[in-house]
LUMVOTI-103931 format. One record per residue (C-alpha): x, y, z. Coordinates in steps of 0.2 Angstrom, whole numbers, padded with zeros to 4 digits, always signed. Example, Ala and Ser with C-alpha at 12.3 -4.5 7.8 and 13.67 -1.06 7.14 Angstrom:
# LUMVOTI-103931
+0062-0022+0039
+0068-0005+0036
//
This chain:
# LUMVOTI-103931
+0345+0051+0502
+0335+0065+0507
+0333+0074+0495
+0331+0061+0483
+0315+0058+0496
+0312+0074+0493
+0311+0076+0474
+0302+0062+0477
+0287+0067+0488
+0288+0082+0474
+0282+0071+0460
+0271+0060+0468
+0263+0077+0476
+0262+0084+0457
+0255+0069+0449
+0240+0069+0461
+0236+0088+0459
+0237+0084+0439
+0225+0068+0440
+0212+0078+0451
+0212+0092+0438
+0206+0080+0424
+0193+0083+0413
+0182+0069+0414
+0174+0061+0396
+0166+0073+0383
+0166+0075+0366
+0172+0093+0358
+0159+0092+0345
+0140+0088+0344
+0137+0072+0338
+0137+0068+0319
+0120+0071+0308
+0112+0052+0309
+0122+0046+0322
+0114+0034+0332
+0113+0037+0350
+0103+0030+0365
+0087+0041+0368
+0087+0053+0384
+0075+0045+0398
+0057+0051+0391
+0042+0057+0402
+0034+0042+0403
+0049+0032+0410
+0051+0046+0423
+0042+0037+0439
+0046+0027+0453
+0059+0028+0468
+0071+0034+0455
+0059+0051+0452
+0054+0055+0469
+0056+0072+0468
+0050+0086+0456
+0071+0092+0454
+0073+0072+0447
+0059+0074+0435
+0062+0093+0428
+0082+0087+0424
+0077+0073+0410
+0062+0086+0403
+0078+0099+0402
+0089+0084+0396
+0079+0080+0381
+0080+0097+0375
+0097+0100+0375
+0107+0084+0371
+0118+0089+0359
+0125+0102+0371
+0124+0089+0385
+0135+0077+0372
+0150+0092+0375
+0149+0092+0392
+0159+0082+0406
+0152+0077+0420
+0162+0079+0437
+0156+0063+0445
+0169+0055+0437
+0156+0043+0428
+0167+0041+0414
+0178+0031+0426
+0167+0019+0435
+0152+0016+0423
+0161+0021+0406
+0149+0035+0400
+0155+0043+0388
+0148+0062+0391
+0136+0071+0401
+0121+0066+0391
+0126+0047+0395
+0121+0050+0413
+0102+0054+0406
+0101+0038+0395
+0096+0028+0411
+0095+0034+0430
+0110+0037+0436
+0109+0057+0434
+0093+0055+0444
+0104+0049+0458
+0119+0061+0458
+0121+0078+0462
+0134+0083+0450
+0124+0075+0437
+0108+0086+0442
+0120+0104+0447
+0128+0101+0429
+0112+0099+0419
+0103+0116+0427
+0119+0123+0425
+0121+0117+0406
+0102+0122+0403
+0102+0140+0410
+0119+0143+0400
+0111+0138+0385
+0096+0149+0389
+0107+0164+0389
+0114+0159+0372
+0133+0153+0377
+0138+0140+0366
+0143+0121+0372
+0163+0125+0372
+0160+0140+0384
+0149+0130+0395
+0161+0116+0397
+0173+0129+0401
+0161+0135+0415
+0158+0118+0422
+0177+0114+0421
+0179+0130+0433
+0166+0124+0445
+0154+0135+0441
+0139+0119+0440
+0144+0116+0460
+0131+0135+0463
+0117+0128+0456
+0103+0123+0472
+0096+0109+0469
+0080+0115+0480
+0076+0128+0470
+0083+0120+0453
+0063+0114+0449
+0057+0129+0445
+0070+0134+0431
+0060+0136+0415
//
């Protein structure tokens, strides 16, 4: 019996290593020529409570420039699971990024990436390694 409880605390142990290493939702290409998808937040809808501060504001601005990359990426707050988004970009279609760190870490981290010419595969590979949780949201504002 013990080492059948054994075995078992093995497995359960496993599985919940294995679901914590998921890749949350994203999509391995861009999306298809005239596929139809809800707009990125624009500038004129970035005011109120939601876009209090200047780091808020400057992630949709970098949003709606790259939200084909965006498309590719997961996000790590596990949006996929509770609100049914789809990708990285679905987190700037409304205001929820505005409210989540990992939503804001991974767009700056997405953006520079993209500035220094790395395609969408190898920075989803970055942000699966963790490398979006180094970006500082304090200074993040000031990325051009």
């Amino acid at each position: 019996m013990k080492r059948i409880s054994s075995l078992l605390f093995v497995v359960l142990m496993a599985l919940a290593l294995f679901a914590q290493g998921d890749v949350p939702a994203h999509h391995n290409r861009p999306p298809k020529k005239g596929e139809k998808l809800p707009a990125i937040l624009p500038r004129e809808a970035l005011w109120g409570p939601s876009f209090s501060y200047p780091v808020q504001v400057r992630a949709y601005e970098l949003a709606a420039k790259i939200p084909d990359v965006l498309y590719q990426l997961p996000c790590y707050c596990h949006c996929d699971r509770t609100v049914g988004h789809t990708s990285l970009r679905s987190c700037y279609e409304s205001t929820h990024a505005a409210h989540c760190a990992a939503c804001l870490k991974d767009l700056f981290y997405a953006y520079q990436m993209t500035k220094k010419g790395k395609s969408a595969a190898q920075i989803r590979a970055g942000i699966i390694r963790g490398e979006w949780e180094k970006v500082d949201l304090e200074t993040a504002a000031s990325i051009r």
